[in-house]
N, C-alpha and C positions, 0 to 999 in steps of 0.2 A: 541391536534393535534395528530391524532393516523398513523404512519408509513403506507406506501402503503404495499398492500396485495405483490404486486407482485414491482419488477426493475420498480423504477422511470423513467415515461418519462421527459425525458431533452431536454429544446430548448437553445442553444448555442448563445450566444452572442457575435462577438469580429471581429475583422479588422487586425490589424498590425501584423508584427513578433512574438511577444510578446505574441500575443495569441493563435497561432499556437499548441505550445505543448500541452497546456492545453486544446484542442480541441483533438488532440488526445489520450492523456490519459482520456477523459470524455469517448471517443469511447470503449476504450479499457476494459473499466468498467460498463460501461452502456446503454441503449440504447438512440442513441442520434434522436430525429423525425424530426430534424430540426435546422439551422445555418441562422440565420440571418447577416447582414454584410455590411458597407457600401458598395452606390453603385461606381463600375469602374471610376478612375478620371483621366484625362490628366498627364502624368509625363513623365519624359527627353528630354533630348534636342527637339523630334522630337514630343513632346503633344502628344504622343499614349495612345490610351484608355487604363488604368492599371489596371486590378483586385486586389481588396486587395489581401493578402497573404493566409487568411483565406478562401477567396473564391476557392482560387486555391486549398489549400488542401482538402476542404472540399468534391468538384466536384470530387477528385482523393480518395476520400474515399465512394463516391457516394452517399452523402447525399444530401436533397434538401436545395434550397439556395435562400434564401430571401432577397433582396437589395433595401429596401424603404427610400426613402429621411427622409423620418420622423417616426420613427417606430410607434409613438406615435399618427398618422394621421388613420380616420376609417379604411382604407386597410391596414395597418400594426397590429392594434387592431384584423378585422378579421381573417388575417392569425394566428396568436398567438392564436384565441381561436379555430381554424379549427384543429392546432394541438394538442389542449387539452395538454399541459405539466402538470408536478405536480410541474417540477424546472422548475426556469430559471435560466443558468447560464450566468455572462459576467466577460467578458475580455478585456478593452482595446476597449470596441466599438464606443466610440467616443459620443457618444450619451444622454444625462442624459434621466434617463426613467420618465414619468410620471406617476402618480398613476393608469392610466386605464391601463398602462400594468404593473405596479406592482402587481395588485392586482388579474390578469389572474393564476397564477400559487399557487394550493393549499399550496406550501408550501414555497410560496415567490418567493423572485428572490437573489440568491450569487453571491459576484463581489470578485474576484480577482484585488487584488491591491498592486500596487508595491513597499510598503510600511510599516510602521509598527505605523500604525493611532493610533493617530489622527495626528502624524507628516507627512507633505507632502501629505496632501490630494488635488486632484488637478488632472489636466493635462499631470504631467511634474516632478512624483514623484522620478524619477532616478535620470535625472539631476541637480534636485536640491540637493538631496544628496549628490552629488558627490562637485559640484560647492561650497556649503557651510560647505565643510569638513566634513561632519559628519563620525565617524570611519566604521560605522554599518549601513545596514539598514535591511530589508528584505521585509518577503510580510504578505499580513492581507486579511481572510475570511471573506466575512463584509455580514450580512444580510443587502440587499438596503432599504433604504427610501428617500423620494421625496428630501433629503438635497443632499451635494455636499460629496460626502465620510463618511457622519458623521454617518451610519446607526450602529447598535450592530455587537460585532465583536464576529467570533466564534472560529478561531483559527489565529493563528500567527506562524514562522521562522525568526529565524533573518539569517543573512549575514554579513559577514564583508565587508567590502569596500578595496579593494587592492590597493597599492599604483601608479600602472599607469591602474586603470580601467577606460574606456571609459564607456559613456550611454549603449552602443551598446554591450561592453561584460556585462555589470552586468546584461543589460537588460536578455540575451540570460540566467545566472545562474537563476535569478529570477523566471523569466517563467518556467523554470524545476522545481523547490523550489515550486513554487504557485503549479503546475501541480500535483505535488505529495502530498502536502497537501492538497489541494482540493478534492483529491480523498479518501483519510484517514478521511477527517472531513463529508464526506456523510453523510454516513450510521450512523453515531450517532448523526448528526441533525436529518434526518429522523425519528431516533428511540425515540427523546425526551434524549438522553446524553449529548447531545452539548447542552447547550444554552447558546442563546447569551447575552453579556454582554457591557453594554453601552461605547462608548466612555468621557473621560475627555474633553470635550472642551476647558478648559483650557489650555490645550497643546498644542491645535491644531496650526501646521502653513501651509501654502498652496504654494502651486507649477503651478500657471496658464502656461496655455498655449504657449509656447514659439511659438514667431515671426522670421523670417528668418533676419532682423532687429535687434533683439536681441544679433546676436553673434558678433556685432562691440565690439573690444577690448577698451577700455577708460586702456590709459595708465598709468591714476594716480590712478590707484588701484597695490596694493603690486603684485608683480609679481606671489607668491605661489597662489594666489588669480585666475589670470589671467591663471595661469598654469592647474588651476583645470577646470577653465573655459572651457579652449579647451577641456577635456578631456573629461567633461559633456557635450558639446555642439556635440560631434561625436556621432553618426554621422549624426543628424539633433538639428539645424540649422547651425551648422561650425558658426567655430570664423573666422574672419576678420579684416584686417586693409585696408592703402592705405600706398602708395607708388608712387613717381611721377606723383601724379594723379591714377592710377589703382589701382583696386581691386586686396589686395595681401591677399589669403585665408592663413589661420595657422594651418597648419593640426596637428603637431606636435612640443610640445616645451615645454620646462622644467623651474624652476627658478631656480637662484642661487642669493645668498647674500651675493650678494656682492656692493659696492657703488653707486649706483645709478646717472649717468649724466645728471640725470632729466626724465622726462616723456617726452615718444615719440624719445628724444636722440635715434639715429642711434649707437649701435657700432661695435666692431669685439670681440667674444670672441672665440679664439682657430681660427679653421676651419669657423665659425657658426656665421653668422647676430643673432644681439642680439638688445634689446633698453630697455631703461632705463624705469624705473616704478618708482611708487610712494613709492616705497618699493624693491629695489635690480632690477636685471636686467630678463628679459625675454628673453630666446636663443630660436630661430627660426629653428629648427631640420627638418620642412619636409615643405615645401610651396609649392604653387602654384599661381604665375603671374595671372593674369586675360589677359585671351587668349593664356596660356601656359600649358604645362602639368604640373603636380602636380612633385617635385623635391626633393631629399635631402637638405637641407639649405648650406653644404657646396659649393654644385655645385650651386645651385643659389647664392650665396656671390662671387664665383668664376666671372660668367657671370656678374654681376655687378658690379665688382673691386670698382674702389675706390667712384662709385657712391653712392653707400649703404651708406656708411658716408656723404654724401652732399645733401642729400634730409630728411627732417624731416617725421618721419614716423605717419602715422593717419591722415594726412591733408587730405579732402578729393576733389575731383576734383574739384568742384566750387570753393572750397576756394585757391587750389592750381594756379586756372588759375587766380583768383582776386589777389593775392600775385606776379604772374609771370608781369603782367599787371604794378601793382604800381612797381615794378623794373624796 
């Protein structure tokens, strides 16, 4: 495979925040002919139509912008070969490509992945980092094939994991991290220096798709466990409990190890609602009520005085009004 004469043309792949950087670091290095991106979907309170994030920067860098339900559908196919790329790059697009648009770009297609594969191949490679402690992660050059992350990988960065990182900030280094390796590992794919070299399957674990259902808290898990949990869970899909019936959100909250009054146990620790896990206790540092603003846990322990201990926490409405009923 002989390098192009002249600047590879690149057709851009990607959606969320995430992929944003690495969008414009492609720009700023190459010539980009083209962004493809999911299309506009209903989001907050009021269902307004939302452009991904990529679409918005990309309009503002005035490239043109592609948003087919299926990329992989004849009119997605067409426009990809209308643009002739030599790359295709993605990031974060939501989409797994099939081989008729793999095989459109002479010299394949490179995915940015937030990960260091074959570990956390997937969805949801941040979060689960975070969620199941691992110290380190970073991100992985991968040449694509029709499998789920498993394609030959061309370069790799690690990262460390900091000890109060959210999804949301490692997400934000990552994408710089990938953005800048991506742009270093070009030109020596291109040239025939880079080649890629296959994944261990053996290692591989996976990260699907997290559901907004997902971040309900189960308080019999250890609380460092739970702790990690919210932190990976910010800032999609937020951890969750109940309380009197209502959705009490967990925006922020720490563990400590100390005796446990059982799972779900309501207690007081310091200023700070706290309840008991399956492993030490969980302090509730920043919440939000369900139909209330988001609050410091002291000022909400405050507002609920000595209720917070008299109501068991995770019961959820149904069961709470089946329990009120038999009393």
């Amino acid at each position: 495979m002989s390098s192009p004469a002249s600047a590879p043309r690149i057709v851009f792949m990607g959606s969320p925040d995430f992929a944003v950087p690495v969008l414009e670091a492609l720009v700023a290095h190459f010539p980009v002919v083209g962004v493809v991106t999911q299309p506009d979907r209903p989001a907050g309170r009021g269902n307004r139509l939302t452009p991904p994030p990529v679409k918005v920067r990309a309009q503002e860098l005035g490239l043109p912008v592609f948003q087919p339900p299926r990329v992989s559908r004849p009119e997605g196919v067409e426009q990809l070969k209308a643009w002739n790329p030599d790359l295709i790059v993605v990031a974060a697009y939501g989409q797994i490509l099939k081989p008729n648009v793999l095989e459109i770009p002479r010299y394949g297609c490179l995915n940015v992945h937030a990960s260091l594969l074959p570990r956390w191949r997937g969805a949801a490679p941040v979060a689960y980092a975070i969620w199941e402690g691992d110290e380190e992660t970073g991100v992985t050059i991968m040449l694509m094939d029709e499998g789920l992350d498993t394609g030959p990988i061309l370069a790799q960065r690690r990262e460390p994991i900091r000890p109060h990182d959210t999804a949301g900030a490692l997400s934000a280094r990552l994408a710089r991290l990938g953005a800048e390796l991506l742009v270093e590992t070009i030109p020596g794919y291109l040239k025939g220096d880079i080649r890629p070299q296959p994944q261990d399957d053996r290692l591989a674990t996976y990260a699907p798709l997290l559901k907004r259902e997902d971040g309900r808290l189960d308080f019999t898990q250890p609380a460092d466990r739970l702790a990690r949990q919210v932190r990976a869970f910010d800032p999609w899909p937020g951890t969750f409990t109940f309380w009197k019936g209502r959705r009490l959100k967990v925006l922020r909250a720490h563990a400590l190890n100390v005796p446990s009054p059982g799972p779900g146990v309501p207690v007081v620790m310091g200023e700070y609602p706290a309840v008991g896990t399956g492993q030490g206790v969980l302090v509730f540092t920043q919440v939000q009520l369900e139909g209330k603003r988001p609050v410091d846990g002291a000022a909400f322990l405050r507002g609920a005085g000595r209720e917070w201990t008299s109501h068991p926490v995770g019961v959820p409405p149904d069961a709470e009004t089946t329990s009120a009923k038999k009393a």
